[in-house]
BATOR-784335 format. One record per residue (C-alpha): residue number from 1; chain; y, x, z. Coordinates in steps of 0.05 Angstrom, whole numbers. Layout:
BEGIN
+------+-------+--------+--------+--------+
! resi ! chain !      v !      u !      w !
+------+-------+--------+--------+--------+
!  NUM !     A !      Y !      X !      Z !
...
+------+-------+--------+--------+--------+
//
This chain:
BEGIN
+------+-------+--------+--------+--------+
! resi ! chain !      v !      u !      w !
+------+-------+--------+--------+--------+
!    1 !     A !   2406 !   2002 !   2060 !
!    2 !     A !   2439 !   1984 !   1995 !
!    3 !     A !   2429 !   2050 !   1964 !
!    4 !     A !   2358 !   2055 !   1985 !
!    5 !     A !   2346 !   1986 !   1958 !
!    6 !     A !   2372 !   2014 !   1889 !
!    7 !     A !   2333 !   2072 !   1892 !
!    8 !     A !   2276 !   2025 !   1887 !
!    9 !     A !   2296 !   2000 !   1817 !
!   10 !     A !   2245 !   2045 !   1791 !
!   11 !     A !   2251 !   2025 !   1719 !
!   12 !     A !   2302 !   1981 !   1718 !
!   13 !     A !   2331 !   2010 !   1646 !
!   14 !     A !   2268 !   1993 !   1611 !
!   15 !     A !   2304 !   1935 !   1578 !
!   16 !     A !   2306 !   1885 !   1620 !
!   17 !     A !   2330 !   1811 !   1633 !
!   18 !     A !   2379 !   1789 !   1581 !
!   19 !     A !   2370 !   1849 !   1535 !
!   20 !     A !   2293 !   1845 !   1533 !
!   21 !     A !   2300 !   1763 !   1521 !
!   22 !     A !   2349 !   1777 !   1458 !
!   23 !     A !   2287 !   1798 !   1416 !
!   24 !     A !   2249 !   1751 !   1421 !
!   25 !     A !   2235 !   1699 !   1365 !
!   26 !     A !   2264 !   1625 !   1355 !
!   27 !     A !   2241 !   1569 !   1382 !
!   28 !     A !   2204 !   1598 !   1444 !
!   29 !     A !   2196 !   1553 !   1494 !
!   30 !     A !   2225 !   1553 !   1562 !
!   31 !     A !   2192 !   1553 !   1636 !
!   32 !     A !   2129 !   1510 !   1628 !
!   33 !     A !   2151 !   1441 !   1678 !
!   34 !     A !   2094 !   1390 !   1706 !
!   35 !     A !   2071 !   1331 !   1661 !
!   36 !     A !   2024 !   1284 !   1688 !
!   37 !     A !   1951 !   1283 !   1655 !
!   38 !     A !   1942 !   1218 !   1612 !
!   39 !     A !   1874 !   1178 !   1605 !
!   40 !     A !   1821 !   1223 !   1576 !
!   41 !     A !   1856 !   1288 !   1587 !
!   42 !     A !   1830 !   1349 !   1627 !
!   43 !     A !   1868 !   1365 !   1688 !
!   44 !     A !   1904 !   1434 !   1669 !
!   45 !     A !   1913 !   1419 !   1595 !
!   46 !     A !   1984 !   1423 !   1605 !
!   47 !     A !   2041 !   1468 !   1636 !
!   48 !     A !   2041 !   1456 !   1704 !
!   49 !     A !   2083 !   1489 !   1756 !
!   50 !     A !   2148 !   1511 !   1746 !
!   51 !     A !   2179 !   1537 !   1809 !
!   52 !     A !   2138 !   1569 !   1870 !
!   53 !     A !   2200 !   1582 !   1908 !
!   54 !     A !   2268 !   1564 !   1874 !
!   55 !     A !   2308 !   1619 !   1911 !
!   56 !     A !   2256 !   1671 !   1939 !
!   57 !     A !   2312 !   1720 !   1948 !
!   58 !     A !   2341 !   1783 !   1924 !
!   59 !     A !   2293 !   1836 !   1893 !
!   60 !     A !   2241 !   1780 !   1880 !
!   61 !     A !   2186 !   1815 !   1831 !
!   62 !     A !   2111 !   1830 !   1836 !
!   63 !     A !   2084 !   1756 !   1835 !
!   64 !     A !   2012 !   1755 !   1850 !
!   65 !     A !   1965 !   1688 !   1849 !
!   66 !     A !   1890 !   1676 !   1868 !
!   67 !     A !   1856 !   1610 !   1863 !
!   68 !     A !   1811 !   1595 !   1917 !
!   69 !     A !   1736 !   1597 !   1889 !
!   70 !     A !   1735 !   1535 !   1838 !
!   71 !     A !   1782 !   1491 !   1878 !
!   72 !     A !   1846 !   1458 !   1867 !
!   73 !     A !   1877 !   1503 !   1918 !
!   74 !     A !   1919 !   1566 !   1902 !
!   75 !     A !   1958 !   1622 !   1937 !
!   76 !     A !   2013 !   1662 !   1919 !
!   77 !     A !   2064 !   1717 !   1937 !
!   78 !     A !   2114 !   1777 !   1920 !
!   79 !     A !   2153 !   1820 !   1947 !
!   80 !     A !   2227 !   1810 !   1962 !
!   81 !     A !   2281 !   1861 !   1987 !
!   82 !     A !   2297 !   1854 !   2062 !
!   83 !     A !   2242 !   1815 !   2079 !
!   84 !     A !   2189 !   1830 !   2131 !
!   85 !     A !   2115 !   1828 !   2096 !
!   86 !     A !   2097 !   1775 !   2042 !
!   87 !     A !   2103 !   1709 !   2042 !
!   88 !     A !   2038 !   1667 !   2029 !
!   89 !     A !   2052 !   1597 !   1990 !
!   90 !     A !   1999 !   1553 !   1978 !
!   91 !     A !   1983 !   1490 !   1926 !
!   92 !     A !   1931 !   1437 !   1936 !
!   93 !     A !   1950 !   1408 !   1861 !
!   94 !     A !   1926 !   1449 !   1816 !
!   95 !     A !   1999 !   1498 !   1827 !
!   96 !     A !   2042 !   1432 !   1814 !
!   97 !     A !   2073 !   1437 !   1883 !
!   98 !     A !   2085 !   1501 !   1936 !
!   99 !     A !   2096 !   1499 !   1997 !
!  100 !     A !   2098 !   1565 !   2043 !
!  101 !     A !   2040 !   1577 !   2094 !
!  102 !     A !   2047 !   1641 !   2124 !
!  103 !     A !   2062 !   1705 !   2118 !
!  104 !     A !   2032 !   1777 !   2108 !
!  105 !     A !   2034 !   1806 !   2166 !
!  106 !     A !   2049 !   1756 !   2216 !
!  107 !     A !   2122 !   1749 !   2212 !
!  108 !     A !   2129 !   1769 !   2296 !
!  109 !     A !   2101 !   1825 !   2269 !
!  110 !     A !   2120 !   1846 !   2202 !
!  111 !     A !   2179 !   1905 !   2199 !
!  112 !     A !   2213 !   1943 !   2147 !
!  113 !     A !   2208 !   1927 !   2072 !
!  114 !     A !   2138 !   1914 !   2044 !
!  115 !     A !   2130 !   1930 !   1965 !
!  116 !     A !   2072 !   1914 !   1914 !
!  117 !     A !   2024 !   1857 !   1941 !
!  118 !     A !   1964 !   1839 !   1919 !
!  119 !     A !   1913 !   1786 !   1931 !
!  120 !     A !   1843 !   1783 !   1924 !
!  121 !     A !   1786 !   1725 !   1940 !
!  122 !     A !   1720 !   1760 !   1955 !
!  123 !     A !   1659 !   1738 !   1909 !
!  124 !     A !   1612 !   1740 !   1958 !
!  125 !     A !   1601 !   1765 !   2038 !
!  126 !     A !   1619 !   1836 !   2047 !
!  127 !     A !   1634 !   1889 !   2103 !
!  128 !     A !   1622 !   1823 !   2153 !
!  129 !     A !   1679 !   1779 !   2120 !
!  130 !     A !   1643 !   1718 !   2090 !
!  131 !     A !   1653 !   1692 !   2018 !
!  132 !     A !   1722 !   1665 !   2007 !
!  133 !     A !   1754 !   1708 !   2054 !
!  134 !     A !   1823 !   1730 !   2022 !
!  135 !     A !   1845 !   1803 !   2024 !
!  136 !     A !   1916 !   1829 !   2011 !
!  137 !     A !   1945 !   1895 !   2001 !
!  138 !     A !   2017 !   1926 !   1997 !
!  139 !     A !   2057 !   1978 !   2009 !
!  140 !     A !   2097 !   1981 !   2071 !
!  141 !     A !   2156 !   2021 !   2073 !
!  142 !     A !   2178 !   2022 !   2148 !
!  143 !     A !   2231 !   2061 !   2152 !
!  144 !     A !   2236 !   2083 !   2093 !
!  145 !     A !   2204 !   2158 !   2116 !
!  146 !     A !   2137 !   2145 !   2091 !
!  147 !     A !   2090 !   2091 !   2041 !
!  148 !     A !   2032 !   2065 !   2069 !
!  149 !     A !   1985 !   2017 !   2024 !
!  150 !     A !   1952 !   1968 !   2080 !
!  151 !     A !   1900 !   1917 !   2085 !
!  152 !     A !   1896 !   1857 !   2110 !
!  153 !     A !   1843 !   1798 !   2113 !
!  154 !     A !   1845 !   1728 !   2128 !
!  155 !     A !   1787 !   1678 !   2135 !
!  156 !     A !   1826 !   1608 !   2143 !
!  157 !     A !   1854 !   1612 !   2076 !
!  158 !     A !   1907 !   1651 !   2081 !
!  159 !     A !   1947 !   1617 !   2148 !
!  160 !     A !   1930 !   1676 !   2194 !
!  161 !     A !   1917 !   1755 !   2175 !
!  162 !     A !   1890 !   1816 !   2207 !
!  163 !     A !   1896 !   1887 !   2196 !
!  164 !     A !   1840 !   1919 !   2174 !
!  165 !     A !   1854 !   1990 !   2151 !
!  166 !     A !   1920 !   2037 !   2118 !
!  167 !     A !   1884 !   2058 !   2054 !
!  168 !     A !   1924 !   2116 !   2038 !
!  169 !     A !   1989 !   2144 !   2057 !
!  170 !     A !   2040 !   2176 !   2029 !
!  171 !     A !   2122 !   2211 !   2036 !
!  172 !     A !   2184 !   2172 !   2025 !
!  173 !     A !   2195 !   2117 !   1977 !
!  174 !     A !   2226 !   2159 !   1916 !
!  175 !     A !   2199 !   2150 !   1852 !
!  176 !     A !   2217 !   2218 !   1826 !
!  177 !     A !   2176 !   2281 !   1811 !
!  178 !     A !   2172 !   2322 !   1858 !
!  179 !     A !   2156 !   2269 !   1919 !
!  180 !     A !   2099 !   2249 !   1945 !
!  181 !     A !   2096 !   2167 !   1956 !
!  182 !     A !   2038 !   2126 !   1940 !
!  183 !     A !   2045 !   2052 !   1899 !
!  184 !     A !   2025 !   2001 !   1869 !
!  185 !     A !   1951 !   1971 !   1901 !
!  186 !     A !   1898 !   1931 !   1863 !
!  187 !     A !   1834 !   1904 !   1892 !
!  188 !     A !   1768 !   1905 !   1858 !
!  189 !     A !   1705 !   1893 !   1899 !
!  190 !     A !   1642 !   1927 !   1861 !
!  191 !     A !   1575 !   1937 !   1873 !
!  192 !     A !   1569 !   1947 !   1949 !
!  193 !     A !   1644 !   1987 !   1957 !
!  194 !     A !   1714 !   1960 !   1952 !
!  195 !     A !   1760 !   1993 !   1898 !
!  196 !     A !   1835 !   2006 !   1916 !
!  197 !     A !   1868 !   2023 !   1858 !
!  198 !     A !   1938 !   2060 !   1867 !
!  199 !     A !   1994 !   2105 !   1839 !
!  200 !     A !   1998 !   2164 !   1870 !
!  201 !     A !   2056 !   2226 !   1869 !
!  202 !     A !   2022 !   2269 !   1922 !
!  203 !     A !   1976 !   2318 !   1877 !
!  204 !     A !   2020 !   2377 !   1863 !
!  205 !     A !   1998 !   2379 !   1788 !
!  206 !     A !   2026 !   2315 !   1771 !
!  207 !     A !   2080 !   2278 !   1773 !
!  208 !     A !   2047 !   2222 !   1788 !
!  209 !     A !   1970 !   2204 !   1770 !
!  210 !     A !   1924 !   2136 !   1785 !
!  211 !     A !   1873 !   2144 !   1831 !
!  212 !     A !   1827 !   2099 !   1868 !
!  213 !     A !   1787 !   2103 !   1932 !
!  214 !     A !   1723 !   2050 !   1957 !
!  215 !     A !   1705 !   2030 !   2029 !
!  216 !     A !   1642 !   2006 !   2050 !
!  217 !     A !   1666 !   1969 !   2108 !
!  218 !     A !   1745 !   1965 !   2098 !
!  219 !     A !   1763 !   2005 !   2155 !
!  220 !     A !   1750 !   2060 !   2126 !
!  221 !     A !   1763 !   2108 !   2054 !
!  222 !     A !   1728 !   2146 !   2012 !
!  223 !     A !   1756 !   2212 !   1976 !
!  224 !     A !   1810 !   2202 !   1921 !
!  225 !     A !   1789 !   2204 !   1850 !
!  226 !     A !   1824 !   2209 !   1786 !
!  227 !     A !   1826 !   2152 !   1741 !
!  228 !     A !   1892 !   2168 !   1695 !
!  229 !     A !   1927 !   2238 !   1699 !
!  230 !     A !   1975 !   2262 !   1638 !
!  231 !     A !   1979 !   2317 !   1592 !
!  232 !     A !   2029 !   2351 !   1635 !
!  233 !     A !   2064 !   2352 !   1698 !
!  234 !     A !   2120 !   2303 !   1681 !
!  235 !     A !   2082 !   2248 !   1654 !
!  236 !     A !   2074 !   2197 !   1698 !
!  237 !     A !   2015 !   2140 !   1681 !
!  238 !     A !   2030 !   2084 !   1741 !
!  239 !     A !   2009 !   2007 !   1752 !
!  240 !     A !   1930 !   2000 !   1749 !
!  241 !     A !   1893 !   1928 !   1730 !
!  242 !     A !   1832 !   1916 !   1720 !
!  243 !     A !   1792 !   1871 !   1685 !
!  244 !     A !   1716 !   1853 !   1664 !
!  245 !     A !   1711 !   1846 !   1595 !
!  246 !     A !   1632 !   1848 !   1586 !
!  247 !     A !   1572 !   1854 !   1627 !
!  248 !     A !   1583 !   1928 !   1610 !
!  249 !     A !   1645 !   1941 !   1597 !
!  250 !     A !   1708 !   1937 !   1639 !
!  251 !     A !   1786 !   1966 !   1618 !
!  252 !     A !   1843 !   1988 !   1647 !
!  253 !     A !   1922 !   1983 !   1633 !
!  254 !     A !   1978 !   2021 !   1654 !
!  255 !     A !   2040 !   2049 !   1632 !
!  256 !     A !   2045 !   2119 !   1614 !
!  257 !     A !   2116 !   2151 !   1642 !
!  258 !     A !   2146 !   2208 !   1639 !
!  259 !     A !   2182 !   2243 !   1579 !
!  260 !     A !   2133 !   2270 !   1535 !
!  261 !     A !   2085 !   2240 !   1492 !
!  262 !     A !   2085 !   2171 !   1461 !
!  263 !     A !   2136 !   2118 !   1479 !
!  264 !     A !   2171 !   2125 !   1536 !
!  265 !     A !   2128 !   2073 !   1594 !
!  266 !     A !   2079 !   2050 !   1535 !
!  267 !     A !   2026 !   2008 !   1552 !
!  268 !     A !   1953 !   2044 !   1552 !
!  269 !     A !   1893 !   2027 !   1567 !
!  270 !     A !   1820 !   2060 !   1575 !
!  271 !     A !   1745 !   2029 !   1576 !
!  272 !     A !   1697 !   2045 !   1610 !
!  273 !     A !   1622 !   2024 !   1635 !
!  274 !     A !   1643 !   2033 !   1707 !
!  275 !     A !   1700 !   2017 !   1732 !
!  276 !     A !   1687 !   2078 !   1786 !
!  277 !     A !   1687 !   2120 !   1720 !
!  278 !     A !   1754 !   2119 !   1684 !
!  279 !     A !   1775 !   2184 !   1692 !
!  280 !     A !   1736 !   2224 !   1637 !
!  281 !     A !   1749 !   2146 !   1590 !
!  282 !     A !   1797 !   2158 !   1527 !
!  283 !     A !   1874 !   2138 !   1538 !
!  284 !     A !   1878 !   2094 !   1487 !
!  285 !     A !   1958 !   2066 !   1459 !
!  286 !     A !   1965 !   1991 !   1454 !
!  287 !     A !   1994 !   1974 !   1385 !
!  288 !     A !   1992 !   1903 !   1351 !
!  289 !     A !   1976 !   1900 !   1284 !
!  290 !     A !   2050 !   1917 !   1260 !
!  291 !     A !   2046 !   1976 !   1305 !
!  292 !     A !   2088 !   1953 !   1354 !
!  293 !     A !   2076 !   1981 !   1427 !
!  294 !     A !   2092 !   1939 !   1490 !
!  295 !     A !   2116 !   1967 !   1542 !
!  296 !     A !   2115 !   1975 !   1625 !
!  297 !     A !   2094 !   1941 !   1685 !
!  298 !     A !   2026 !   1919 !   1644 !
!  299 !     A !   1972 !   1871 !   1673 !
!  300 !     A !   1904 !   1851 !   1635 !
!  301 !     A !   1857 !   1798 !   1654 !
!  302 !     A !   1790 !   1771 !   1611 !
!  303 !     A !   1778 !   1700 !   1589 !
!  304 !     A !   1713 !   1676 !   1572 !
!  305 !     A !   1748 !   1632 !   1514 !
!  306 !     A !   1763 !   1654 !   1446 !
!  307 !     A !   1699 !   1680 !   1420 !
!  308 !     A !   1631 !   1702 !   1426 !
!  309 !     A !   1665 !   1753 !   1464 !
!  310 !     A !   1719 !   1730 !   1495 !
!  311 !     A !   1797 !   1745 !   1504 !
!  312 !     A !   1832 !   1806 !   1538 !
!  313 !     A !   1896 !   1789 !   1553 !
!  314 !     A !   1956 !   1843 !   1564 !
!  315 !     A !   2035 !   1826 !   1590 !
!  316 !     A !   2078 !   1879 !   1593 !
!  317 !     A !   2152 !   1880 !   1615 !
!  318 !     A !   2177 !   1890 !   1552 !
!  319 !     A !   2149 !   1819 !   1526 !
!  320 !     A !   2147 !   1747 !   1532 !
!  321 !     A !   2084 !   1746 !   1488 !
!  322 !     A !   2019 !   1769 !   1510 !
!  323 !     A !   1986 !   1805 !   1472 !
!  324 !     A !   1911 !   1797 !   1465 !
!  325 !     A !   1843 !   1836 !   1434 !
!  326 !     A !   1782 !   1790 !   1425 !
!  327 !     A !   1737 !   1850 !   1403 !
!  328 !     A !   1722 !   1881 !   1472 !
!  329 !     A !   1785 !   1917 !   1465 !
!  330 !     A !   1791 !   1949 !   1396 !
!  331 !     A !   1845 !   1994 !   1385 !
!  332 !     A !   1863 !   1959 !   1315 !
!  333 !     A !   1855 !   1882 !   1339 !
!  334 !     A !   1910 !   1865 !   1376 !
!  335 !     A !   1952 !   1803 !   1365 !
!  336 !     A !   2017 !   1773 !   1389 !
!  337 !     A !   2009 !   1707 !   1433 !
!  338 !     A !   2069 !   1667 !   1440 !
!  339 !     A !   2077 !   1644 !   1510 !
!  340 !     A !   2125 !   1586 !   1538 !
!  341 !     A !   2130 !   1623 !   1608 !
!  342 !     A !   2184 !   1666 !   1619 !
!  343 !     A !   2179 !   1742 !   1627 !
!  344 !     A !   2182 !   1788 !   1678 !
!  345 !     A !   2163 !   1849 !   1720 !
!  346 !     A !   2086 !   1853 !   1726 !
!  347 !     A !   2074 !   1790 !   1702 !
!  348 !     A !   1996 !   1763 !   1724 !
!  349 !     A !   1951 !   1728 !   1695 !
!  350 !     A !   1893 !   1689 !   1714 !
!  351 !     A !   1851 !   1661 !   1666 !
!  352 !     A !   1816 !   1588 !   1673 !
!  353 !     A !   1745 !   1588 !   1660 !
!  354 !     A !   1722 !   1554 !   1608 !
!  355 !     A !   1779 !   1517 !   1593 !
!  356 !     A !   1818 !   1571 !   1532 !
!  357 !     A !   1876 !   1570 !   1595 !
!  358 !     A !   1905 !   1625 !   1629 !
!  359 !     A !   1946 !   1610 !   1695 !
!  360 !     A !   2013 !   1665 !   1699 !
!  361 !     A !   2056 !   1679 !   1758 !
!  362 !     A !   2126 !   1713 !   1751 !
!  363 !     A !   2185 !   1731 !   1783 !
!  364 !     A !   2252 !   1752 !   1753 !
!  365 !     A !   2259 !   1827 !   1724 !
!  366 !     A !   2262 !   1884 !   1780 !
!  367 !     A !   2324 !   1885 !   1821 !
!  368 !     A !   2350 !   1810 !   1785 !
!  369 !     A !   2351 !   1758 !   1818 !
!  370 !     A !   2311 !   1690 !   1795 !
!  371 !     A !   2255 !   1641 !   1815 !
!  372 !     A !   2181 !   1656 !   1819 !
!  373 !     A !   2151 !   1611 !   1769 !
!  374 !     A !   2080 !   1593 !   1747 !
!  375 !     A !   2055 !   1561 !   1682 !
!  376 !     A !   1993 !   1552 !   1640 !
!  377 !     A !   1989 !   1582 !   1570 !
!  378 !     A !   1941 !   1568 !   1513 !
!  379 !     A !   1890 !   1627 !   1491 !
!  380 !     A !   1879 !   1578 !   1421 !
+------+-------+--------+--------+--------+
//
């Protein structure tokens, strides 16, 4: 099991833990701790968090958040080596304190290792679930012979879950040309479908593409369609987010892979009208103004703060800043945000509306071990 465990380490060279922290600048703060809101303040004006689980065990990565509609109530999870499922915490402060809830799937029933969650609160009633209802995907890895990204529901916040559907399914969990797994799920529900984003190794003309599917009624999938594929075989573009970033306008990160063409795991991004429609959508490089490109395990979310037209903000394993565009993503406007909370492997962020906050969830970097922390950080 050990060596199947490290075979999961998928990029664990990319710099990581104390060599990614050595370059970053003075003076950065550490993990963001609680401080009670004084007379006059706004609730969530400062840090608030740190720890979601002090100890959350041994290949802790993948931290994922949602905040229940507008409430003070939040959920959380990530994957962990050896453990059955995902664990569900839950905070009724505003993410001060965590306690755990549940577990995805129940944990009676829950087998194997489980990779990749993600959560998702649906906007509105869909495919018979009602508003509120919370989805979650990942990757379950049985015995290690196949990947399977699954989906499950729950309607009492998160306490109990159901299985609703496999999405797609792929070979054994190797993250080598050559193979044919699937990773990596995000949730977007559009229009009248669902959007699964994945990663996906089992087209025999590349390495590894991104792809999505949609569902009308979450049991079952649509055809696969290309959102990402590279220049040739060996490139391999991985880790889809999403993000709205206009009434019109939506983008997508990812790494690029592979061992041809611009930095090795670089963070790109495309834009697009429809997020069904990113496949034809230039692969644009992220660079800050100095030229400097982040890079892996990306995320992006949209703020409504920072300007007429708001804030796209990036994290990328390579970085303890963010690094954000408030010009509806324009290749030569993006700046360096310093950020208090600590890095780490797909780092998420959730921004407060409008409040110029952005919630972020981390664990420790892949295959290191460390607590799963949350924080606020400052778009001003």
């Amino acid at each position: 099991m050990q060596d199947r465990y490290q075979s999961l380490t998928r990029r664990a060279f990319l710099g990581t833990g104390a060599a990614a922290l050595a370059g970053l600048p003075l003076g950065v703060a550490g993990p963001a701790f609680a401080a009670p809101a004084g007379p006059g303040e706004r609730r969530g004006e400062v840090p608030f968090g740190p720890v979601v689980v002090a100890d959350p065990g041994r290949g802790a990565s993948y931290a994922r958040a949602l905040r229940r509609g507008r409430s003070r109530s939040w959920l959380a999870t990530f994957q962990q080596f050896g453990a059955p499922g995902f664990p569900i915490f839950r905070s009724d402060d505003d993410g001060r304190t965590w306690y755990r809830q549940g577990n995805v799937p129940a944990a009676g029933e829950a087998t194997g290792v489980w990779l990749q969650p993600f959560l998702y609160e649906l906007p509105r009633a869909f495919a018979g679930l009602p508003k509120g209802a919370v989805l979650c995907a990942g990757n379950a890895l049985g015995d290690f012979s196949s990947t399977r990204i699954e989906l499950y529901a729950s309607v009492d916040g998160g306490v109990t879950w159901a299985f609703l559907s496999t999405v797609a399914e792929g070979g054994a969990p190797v993250p080598e040309n050559g193979n044919t797994p699937v990773w990596e799920p995000f949730l977007l529900l559009h229009d009248d479908r669902l959007i699964c984003y994945y990663s996906d190794q089992r087209d025999p003309d590349h390495g590894q593409k991104l792809a999505h599917q949609t569902s009308r009624d979450l049991r079952t999938w649509g055809p696969v369609v290309d959102d990402a594929v590279g220049t040739d075989y060996n490139q391999r573009p991985g880790m889809t987010t999403v993000a709205r970033v206009h009434r019109r306008l939506w983008i997508m990160t990812h790494e690029a892979g592979g061992n041809s063409g611009d930095n090795f795991y670089a963070v790109h991004y495309k834009l697009a009208a429809d997020p069904e429609s990113f496949g034809p959508a230039p692969d644009i490089v992220l660079h800050d103004r100095d030229g400097y490109v982040p890079s892996a395990a990306p995320t992006v979310s949209w703020s409504d703060s920072g300007g007429p037209m708001g804030t796209i903000v990036v994290t990328a394993n390579s970085d303890q800043d963010f690094f954000v565009n408030r010009h509806l993503g324009d290749p030569g406007k993006w700046t360096r945000l310093s950020s208090p909370i600590p890095g780490g492997y797909s780092r998420f962020t959730i921004p407060l509306p409008h409040t110029g906050l952005v919630f972020v969830v981390t664990g420790p970097y892949y295959a290191e071990s460390g607590p799963i922390q949350a924080g606020v950080v400052e778009l001003s």
